[in-house]
N, C-alpha and C positions, 0 to 999 in steps of 0.2 A: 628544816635543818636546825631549828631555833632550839631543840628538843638537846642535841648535841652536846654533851661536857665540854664548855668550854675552858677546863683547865688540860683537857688533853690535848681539843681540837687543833689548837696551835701547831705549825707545821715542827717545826723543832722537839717539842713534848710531846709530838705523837711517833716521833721518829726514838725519843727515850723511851717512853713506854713500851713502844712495839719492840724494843732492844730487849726489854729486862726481862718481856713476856715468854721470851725464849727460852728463859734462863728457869732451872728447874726450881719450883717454890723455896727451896732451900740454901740457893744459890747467891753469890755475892759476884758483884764486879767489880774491880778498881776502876779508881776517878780515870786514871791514865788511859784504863783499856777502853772504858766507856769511850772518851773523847776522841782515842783513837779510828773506834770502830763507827763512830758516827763523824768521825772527820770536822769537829765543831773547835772552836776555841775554848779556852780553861774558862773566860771568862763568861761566851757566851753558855758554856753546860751548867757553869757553876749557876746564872742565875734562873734558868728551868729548872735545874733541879732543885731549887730553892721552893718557886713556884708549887711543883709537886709536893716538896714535902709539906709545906704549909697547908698542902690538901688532906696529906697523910697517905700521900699515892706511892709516895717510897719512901726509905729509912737508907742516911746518910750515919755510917758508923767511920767513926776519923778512932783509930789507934797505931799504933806502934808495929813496926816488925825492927826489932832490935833499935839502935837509936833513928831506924828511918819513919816518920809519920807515913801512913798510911790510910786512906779514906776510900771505904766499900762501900758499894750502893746496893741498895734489893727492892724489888719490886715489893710492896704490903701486899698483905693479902685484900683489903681495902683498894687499892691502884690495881691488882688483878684482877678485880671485881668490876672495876669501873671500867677497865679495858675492854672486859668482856660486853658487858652492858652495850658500851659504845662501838662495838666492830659488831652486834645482835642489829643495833640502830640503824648503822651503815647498809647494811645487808636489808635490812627491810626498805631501806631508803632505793637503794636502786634493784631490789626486784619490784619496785612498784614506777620504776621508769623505764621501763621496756613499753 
């Protein structure tokens, strides 16, 4: 399991990733809906998602909707890549522990 991204493998960032993976490559989430749908703190999401971006595994876009800020998250196509990689891994992992 050493083989394993460990910027995904974290229980928390694999619970992001598998979130965004959902989400059509073109697709954005809010910070809100994110944190809602994974049921995490502002503070704990805010600092996984930091995590990932510093991998380049998402893109953190903060703008405006009228005078309210606003911050979308999106899966890269890089952190899509890596997801895939890593759930290819998993799967080899335990069809060879049967």
């Amino acid at each position: 399991m050493d083989d394993l991204d460990p910027v995904i493998h974290a229980q928390a960032r694999l619970r992001i990733v598998a979130a965004l993976a959902t989400l059509d490559p073109t697709d954005q989430i809010t910070f809100p809906r994110l944190q809602e749908l994974l049921d995490m703190t502002a503070g704990n999401l805010s600092t996984h998602l930091r995590k990932l971006e510093d991998a380049e595994y998402v893109t953190v876009d903060k703008t405006h909707r009228g005078r309210t800020p606003v911050t979308y998250i999106a899966l890269s196509r890089r952190g899509r890549r890596a997801f895939e990689d890593y759930t290819a891994r998993l799967r080899e992992l335990l069809g060879g522990a049967s």
